[in-house]
C-alpha positions in Angstrom: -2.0 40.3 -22.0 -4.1 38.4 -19.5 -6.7 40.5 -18.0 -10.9 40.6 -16.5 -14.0 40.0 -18.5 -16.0 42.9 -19.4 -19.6 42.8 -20.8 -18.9 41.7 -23.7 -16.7 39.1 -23.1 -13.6 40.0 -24.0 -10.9 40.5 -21.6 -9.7 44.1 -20.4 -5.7 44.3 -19.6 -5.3 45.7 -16.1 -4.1 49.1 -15.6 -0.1 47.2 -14.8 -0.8 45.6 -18.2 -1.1 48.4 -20.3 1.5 50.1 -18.2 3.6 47.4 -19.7 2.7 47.3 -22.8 3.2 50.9 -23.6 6.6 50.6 -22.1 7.5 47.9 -24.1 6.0 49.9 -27.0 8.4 53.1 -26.4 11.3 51.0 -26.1 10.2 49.7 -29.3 9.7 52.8 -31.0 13.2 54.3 -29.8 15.1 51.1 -30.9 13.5 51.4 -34.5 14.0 55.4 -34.9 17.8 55.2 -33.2 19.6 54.1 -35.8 17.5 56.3 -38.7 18.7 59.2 -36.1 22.0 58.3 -36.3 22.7 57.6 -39.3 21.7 61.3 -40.8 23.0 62.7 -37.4 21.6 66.1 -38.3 24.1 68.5 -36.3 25.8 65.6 -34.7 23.0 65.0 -32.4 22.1 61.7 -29.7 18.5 61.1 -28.5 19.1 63.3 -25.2 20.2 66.2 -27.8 17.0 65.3 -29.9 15.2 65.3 -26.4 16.6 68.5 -25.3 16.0 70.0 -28.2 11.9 69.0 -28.3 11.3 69.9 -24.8 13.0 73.5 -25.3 11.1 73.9 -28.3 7.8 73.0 -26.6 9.0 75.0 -23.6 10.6 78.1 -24.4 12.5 79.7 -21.4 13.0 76.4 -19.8 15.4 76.4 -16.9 18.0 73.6 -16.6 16.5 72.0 -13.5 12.8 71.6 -15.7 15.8 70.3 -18.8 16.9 67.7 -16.2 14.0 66.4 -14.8 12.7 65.6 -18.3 15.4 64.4 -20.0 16.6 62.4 -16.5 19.7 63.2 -16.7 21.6 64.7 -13.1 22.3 69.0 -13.0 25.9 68.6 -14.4 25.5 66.1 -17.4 22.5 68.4 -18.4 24.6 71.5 -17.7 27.3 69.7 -20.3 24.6 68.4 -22.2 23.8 72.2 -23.1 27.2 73.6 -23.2 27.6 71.8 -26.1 24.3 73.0 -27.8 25.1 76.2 -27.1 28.5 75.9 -28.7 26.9 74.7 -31.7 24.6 77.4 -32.1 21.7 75.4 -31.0 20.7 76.6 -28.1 21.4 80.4 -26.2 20.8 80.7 -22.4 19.3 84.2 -21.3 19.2 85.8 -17.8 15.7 85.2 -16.3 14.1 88.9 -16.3 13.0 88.6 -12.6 16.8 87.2 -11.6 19.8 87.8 -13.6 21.4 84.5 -11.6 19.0 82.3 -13.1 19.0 81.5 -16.8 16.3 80.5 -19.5 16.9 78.3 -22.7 16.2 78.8 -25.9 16.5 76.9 -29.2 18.0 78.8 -32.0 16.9 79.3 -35.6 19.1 76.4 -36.1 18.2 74.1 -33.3 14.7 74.6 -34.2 16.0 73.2 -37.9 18.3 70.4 -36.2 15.3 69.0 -34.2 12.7 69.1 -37.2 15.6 67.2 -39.4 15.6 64.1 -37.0 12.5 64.5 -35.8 11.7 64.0 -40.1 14.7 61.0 -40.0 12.4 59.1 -37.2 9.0 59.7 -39.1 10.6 58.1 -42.4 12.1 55.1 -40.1 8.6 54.7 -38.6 6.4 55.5 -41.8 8.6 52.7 -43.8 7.7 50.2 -40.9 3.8 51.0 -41.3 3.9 50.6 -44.9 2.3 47.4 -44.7 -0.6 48.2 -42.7 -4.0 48.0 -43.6 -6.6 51.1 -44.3 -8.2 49.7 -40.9 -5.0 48.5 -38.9 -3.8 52.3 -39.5 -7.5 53.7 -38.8 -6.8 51.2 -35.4 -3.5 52.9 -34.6 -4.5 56.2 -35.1 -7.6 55.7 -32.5 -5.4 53.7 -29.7 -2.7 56.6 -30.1 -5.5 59.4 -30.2 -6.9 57.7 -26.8 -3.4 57.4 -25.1 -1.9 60.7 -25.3 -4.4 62.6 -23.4 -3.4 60.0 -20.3 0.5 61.1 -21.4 0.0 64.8 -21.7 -1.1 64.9 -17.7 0.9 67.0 -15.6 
C-alpha cells in the first residue's frame, strides 16, 4: 500500500487503500472458511444459508426485503432461498402483528443450532491458520480488528 507521510514518518494508506485492503481481506477470509463450511455442511447449508441464517439471528422478525438487501440476493432467489429453510425447519415466517400480509422471519431452535455449527466449522478453519502467530502479531490482529468494526457496524 503506497500512501502520505504522517508525523512520524511512516506512510498512511489512503482511505481507497484500506478500502482495498479489507476487501481483499474478506475475500480472503471467505475463500479459507468455504471449504471448512462445506465440508461439515451442517444441515446442508451454502454461505447465503450461513448468511441468512446470522442476519435472522441478529435480527429477529426480519422481513424478506431487509433478508435481500443484506444477503444481495434479488426478492425471488431470497424468497427460494427461505422456502427451503423453512422446509428444513430452520426458519418459520410469522404474520407481522400490525399487517397479516406482511411476514417476519425467524430462526428456529434448530437454525439457531445449524448457524453456531458452521459458524464453529469457520472459527476452527481460521484458528488452525493463526496458529503460527506470535503473542504480539495476535495482540496486533486483535487491535486492527477491534478498530475496524466499529467503521463496519455503521448503519
Amino acid at each position: 500500500m503506497t500512501g502520505q507521510s504522517t508525523r512520524r514518518g511512516t506512510t498512511a494508506p489512503s482511505r481507497r487503500e484500506v478500502a482495498e485492503a479489507v476487501v481483499e481481506i474478506t475475500l480472503l477470509v471467505t475463500r479459507l472458511v468455504t471449504p471448512e463450511v462445506r465440508r461439515l455442511r451442517p444441515k446442508r447449508l451454502s454461505l447465503s444459508h450461513v448468511r441468512a441464517l446470522g442476519f435472522l439471528d441478529a435480527n429477529p422478525d426480519a422481513d424478506l426485503s431487509a433478508l435481500a438487501d443484506y444477503v444481495g440476493l434479488a426478492l425471488p432467489s431470497t424468497s427460494t432461498l427461505i422456502d427451503g429453510l423453512t422446509r428444513r425447519g430452520l426458519v418459520v415466517r410469522r404474520a407481522a402483528p400490525q399487517d397479516r400480509r406482511r411476514l417476519r422471519l425467524r430462526l428456529t431452535d434448530s437454525g439457531k443450532g445449524a448457524l453456531g455449527a458452521a459458524l464453529a466449522a469457520a472459527r476452527r478453519a481460521l484458528d488452525a491458520r493463526f496458529a503460527g502467530l506470535s503473542p504480539s502479531a495476535r495482540a496486533l490482529v486483535g487491535r486492527g480488528l477491534a478498530r475496524l468494526r466499529p467503521f463496519l457496524m455503521r448503519g
